[in-house]
N, C-alpha and C positions, 0 to 999 in steps of 0.2 A: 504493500500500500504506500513504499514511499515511492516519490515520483524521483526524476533528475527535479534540479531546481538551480537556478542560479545563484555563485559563490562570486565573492571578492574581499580576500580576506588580508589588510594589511597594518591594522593595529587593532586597539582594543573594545572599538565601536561600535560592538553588533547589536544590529534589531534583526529578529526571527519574528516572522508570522506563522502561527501554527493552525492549521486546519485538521478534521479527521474524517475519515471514512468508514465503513464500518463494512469488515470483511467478507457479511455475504451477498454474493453476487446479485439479489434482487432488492436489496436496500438502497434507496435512493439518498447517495452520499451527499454529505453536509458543503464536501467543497472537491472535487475530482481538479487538479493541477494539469497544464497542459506541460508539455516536457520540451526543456531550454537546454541549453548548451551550458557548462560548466563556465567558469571562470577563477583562475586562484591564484593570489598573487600574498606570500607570505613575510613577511619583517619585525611580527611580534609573536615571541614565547607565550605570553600572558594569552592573548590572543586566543591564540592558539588553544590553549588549555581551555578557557572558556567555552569553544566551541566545544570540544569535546564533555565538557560537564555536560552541555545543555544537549549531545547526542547520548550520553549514558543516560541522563534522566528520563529521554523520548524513549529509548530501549527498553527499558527496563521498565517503563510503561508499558510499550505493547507487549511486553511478556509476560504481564501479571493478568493472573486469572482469575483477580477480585475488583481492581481497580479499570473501569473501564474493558470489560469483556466482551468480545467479540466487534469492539473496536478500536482503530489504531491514531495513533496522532499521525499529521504529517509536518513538514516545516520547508520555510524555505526564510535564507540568510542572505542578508548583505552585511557590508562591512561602508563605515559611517568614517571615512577621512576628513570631512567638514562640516556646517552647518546645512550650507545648501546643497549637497552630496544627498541629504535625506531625502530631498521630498520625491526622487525616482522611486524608490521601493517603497512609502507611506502612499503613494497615488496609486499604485499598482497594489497594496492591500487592500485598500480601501473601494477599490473598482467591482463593479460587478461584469462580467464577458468585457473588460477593456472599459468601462462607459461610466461615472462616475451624478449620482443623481442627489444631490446637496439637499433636496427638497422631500427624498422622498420618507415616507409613513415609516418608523422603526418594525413595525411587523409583515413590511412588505420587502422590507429590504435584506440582502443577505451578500454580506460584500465578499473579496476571496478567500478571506482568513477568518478564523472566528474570534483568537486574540493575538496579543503581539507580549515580549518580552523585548527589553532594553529600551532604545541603545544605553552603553553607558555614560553617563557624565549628564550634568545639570542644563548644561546651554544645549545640548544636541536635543536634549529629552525636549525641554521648554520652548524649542525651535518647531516641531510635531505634536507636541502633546491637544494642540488646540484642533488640529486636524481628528485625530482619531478621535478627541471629546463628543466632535460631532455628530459622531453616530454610535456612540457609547461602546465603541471597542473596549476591552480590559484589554489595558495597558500595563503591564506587571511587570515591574521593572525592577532590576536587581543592582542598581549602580546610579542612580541618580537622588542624591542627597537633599536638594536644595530644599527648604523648608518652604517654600513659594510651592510648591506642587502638594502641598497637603490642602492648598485650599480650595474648599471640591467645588464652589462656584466657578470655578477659573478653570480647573481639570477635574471633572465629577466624574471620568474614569480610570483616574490614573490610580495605580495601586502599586507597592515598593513591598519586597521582602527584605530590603536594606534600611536601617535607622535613617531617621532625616538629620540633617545635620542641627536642630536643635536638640535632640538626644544626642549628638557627638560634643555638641560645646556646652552640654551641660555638665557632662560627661569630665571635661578638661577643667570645666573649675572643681570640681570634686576634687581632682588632683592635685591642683594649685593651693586649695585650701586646706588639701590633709596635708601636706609640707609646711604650712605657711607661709606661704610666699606673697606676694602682694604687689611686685614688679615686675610687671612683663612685658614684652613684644610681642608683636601679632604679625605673621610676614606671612603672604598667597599671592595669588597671583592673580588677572584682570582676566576674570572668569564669574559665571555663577556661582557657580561651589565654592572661590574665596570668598568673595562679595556679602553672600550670604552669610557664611560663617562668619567673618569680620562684624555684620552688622546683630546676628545674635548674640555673639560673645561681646560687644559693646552694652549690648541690652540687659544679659543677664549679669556682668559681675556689677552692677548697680545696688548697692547697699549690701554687697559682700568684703569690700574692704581693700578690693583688689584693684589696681590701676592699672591702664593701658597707659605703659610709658611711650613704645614705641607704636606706630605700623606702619605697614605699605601692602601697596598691589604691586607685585611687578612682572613684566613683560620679559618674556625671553631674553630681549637681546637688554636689557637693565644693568645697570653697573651693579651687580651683586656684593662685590669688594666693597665701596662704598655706602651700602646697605647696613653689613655688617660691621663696619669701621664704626657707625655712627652709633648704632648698638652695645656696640662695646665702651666705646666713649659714655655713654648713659650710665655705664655701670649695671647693666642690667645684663643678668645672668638666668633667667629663663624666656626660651624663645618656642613660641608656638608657630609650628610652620603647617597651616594650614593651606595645602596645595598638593596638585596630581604630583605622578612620580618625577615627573621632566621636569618639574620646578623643583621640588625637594633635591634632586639630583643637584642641580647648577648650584641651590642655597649653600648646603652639604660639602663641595667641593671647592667652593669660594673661600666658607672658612677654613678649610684646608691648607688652601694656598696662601690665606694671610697671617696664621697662625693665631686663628683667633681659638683660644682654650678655657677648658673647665666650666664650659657652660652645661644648663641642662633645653633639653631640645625637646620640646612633646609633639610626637609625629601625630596628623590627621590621618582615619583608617585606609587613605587613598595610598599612602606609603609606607603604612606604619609595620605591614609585612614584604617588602622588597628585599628581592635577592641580591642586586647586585651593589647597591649603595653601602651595604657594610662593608665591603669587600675593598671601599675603598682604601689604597694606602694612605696612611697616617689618620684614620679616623678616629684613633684612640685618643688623639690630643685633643680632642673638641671639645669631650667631657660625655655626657652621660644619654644617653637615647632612650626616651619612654616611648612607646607606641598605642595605642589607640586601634582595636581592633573586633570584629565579632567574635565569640566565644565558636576557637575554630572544633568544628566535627568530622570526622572522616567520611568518608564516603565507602562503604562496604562497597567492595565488586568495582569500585573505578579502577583499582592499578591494574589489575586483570584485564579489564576493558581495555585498556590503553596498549598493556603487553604486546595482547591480540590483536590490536589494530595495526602496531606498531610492523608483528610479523608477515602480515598481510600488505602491508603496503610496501614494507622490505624488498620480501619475493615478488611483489607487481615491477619495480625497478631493475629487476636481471637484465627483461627485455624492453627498453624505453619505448619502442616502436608499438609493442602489443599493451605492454602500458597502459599508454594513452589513448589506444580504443578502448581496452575494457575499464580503466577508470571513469571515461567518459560514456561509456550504455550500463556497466553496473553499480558500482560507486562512488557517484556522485557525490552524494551526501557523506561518503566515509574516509575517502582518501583526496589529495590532493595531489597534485606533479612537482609541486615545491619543496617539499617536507619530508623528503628521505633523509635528509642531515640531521633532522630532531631525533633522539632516539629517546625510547621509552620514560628516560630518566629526566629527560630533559623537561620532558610535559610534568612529569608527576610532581618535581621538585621545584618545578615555579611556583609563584607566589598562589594560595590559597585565598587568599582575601576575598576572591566574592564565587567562592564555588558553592559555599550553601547557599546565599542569595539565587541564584543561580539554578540551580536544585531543586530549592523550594518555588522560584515562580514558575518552575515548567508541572510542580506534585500540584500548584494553585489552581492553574489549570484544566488542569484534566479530574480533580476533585470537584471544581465546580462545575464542567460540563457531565461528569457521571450522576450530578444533583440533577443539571436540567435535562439530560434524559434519561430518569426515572432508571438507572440502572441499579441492578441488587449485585448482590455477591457471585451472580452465577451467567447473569447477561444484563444486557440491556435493549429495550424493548424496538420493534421494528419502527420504521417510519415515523420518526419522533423528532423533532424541528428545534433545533437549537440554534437561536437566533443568539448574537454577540451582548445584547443585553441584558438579555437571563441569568447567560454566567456571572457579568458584573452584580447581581442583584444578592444571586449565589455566593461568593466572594465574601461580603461581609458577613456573612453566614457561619463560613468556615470556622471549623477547632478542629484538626487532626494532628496526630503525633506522627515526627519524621524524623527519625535517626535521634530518639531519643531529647526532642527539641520538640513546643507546640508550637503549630503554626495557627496563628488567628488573628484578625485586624481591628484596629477601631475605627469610630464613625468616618476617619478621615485617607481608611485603607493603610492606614502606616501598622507595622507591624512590634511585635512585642519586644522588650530587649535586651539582648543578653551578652554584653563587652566583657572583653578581657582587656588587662592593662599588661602591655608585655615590656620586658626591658632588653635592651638590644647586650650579648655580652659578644662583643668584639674581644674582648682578650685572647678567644679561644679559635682555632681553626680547624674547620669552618666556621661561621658565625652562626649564634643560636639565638634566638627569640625563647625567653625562660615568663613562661606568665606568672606575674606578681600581684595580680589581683583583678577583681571581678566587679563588673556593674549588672545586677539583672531589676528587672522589673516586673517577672512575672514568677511566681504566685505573688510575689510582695518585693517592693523596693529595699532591694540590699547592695552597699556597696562597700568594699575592705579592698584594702592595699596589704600585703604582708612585707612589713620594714626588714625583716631579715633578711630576708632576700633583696633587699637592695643595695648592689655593688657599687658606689657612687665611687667617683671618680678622687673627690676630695676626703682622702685619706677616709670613707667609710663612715663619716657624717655627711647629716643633708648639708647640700651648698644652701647658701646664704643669697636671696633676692628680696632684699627689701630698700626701698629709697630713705629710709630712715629705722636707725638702731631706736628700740624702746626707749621710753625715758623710765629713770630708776625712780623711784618711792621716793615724794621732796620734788619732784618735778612735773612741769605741764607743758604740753604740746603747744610749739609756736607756729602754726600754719607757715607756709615757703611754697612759692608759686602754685600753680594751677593745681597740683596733684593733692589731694586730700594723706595722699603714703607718705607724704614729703612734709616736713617740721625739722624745730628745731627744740632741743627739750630748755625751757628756761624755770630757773628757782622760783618755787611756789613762795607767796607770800606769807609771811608771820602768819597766825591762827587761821590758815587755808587749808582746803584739802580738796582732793580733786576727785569729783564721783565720775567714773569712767562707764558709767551707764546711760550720762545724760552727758559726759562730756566739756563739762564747764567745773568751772572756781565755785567752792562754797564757803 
């Protein structure tokens, strides 16, 4: 039941539209695909992995003979290099026989797909999400943060098995405040997913005690040096770099080069599991790396998958010539002509960061269309009409358990959350990600850091980020410029004393 479908796969961008059919020959299928010529064009790991989660999850659906029985998912993938890169494969979901009708009735209408997952990232998503709203596609996306996409007048279908990013910078002052720290920098880049973040973490450390000494948005080609020079000059010693891998990467590598040291650095979950950036030489002098990430789970039966695909596509490269006919008439969807170099280990050990996201919006899926057609444990019924709205209605619905993790939304489609706080230990070779503590939110709001385990750079206490040292017993805070962190302690007067509840001389 899967078709050929068209591939273009060259970073970490993908939107998949998934439609299904249902195996027996006299069932009048939900969405029949016409069959296209391949395309593959490979230069991301991540990538890569990705696709491959979101094909073990489609598998492993149609070989279950409780979820969805006796019918299969299908999918078909592009790869998202830009903003307006999208709207080819979102016009072409969204189509019925090529022809696209803006106007018409939700009950008359059945576009080519029934939901979509991705793309990833905030601007790509917010670029289409207005499109697919329109005809209430579920949108279930595994990688786009922005907290602007919870608001369901704006996107009343978009749905995320990834936290928004005000669960992430709520997440980051928990952190800032178990330390005590109260001085910090805020560095992203000139995107949605900084933008955002930048402007919730302005929002929430308001009457937490915490200053934003520094920030910026910067562009690729940004004097990064100079970024950090002025940082450092501040004296501020924790820096929150909230930014995809390709900006953390440049941040990362700047202070490298200028020998900026002994800070502490709190990665956003966009980078906060990257393989190759610990790896950098001399990253040990920077000081201490916290990361920000989902509470990671395995995926039974992925490495296997992978092995096997791995061998399979192996043995198709003997002969390149027979190859490339039978990769192009049998699969399509499974191998590409690029990717004999990756080997097994390569996919498995790249970065995990959004494979349950991932995982979970393809189990969202096909849970909520087994709702809209009335399927039990043993089939699901003939000629039963699963329109793309249904399942969104289905969706909020949802509580099932997946790999020991429940999957359920609130009224705003966002999902329930369960972080891990991990500490980068570059000391060791290779480098390992050791998690040191946990944010969850469901059955109840619990968050703990474990201090033993934190290897800090400064001889094995916390570093020190504050714009001003306490004042001792006998003294009162004398306000110094704009920052409420910033005083100077001056001698309490004769029979004075200072109530530090209300802040003043009595």
């Amino acid at each position: 039941s899967f078709s050929t479908s068209e591939f273009s796969l060259e970073g970490d961008y993908i939107l998949g539209g998934l439609f299904a059919l249902h195996e027996i020959d006299h069932v009048t299928p939900i969405f029949t695909p016409e069959t296209t010529e391949c395309f593959w064009h490979i230069s991301s790991k991540s990538g890569y992995r990705m696709l491959q989660v979101m094909r073990f999850a489609v598998e492993e659906i149609n070989n279950s003979t409780t979820l969805l029985p006796n019918v299969s998912l299908g999918y078909e993938i592009y790869d998202h290099c830009s903003n307006t890169r999208n709207f080819r494969s979102v016009l072409s979901f969204i189509s019925t026989n090529g022809s696209i009708r803006p106007k018409e009735k939700l009950n008359n209408y059945q576009p080519k797909v029934i939901a979509l997952t991705g793309p990833y990232g905030s601007t790509r998503t917010i670029t289409i999400a207005p499109l697919i709203a329109m005809d209430f596609i579920p949108m279930v996306n595994y990688g786009a943060t922005s907290y602007a996409l919870s608001n369901k007048l704006q996107y009343p279908s978009f749905v995320r098995t990834m936290p928004s990013n005000k669960d992430l910078v709520e997440m980051i002052i928990h952190i800032i405040r178990w330390f005590g720290w109260n001085w910090v920098a805020f560095i992203g880049s000139e995107d949605d997913y900084s933008s955002d973040g930048l402007k919730l973490f302005s929002k929430y450390i308001n009457n937490t005690g915490i200053c934003l000494a520094y920030q910026e948005g910067l562009s690729l080609n940004a004097n990064y040096s100079l970024t950090l020079k002025k940082i450092d000059k501040l004296n501020i010693n924790v820096i929150v770099v909230f930014a995809v891998s390709q900006y953390a990467s440049k941040i990362i590598k700047a202070a490298i080069a200028n020998n900026i040291q002994d800070k502490v650095w709190i990665a956003s979950h966009s980078w906060a599991m990257n393989q190759q950036i610990p790896r950098e030489p001399g990253i040990r002098k920077i000081g201490t790396i916290i990361g920000i990430t989902e509470r990671l789970l395995s995926l039974p039966g992925f490495n296997e998958f992978i092995y096997k695909s791995r061998e399979t596509t192996d043995a198709g490269h003997n002969d390149i010539a027979e190859s490339d006919i039978q990769s192009k008439s049998k699969t399509c969807n499974q191998d590409c002509d690029y990717c004999s170099l990756l080997t097994a280990e390569d996919i498995i050990n790249e970065s995990p960061t959004h494979s349950f996201a991932i995982y979970a919006a393809i189990y969202t899926i096909a849970h909520a269309l087994h709702k809209v057609l009335q399927c039990d444990m043993n089939e699901c019924p003939k000629n039963t009409i699963a329109k793309p709205y249904m399942l969104l209605e289905q969706i909020k619905k949802l509580n099932f358990p997946l790999n020991g993790r429940q999957v359920k939304f609130d009224d705003n489609y966002d999902p329930t959350i369960s972080y891990a706080v991990v500490l980068w230990r570059t000391d060791v070779n290779p480098p390992q990600f050791e998690m040191v503590g946990t944010y969850d939110t469901h059955p109840e709001i619990t968050f703990t850091i474990n201090n033993s385990l934190m290897a800090w750079h400064n001889n094995g206490s916390v570093p020190f980020s504050k714009c001003s040292v306490e004042c001792q017993a006998g003294y009162s805070r004398q306000s110094e410029g704009f920052h409420s962190c910033c005083f100077t302690c001056k001698k309490c007067p004769r029979n004075s004393y200072m109530d530090f509840s209300r802040k003043y001389l009595r």
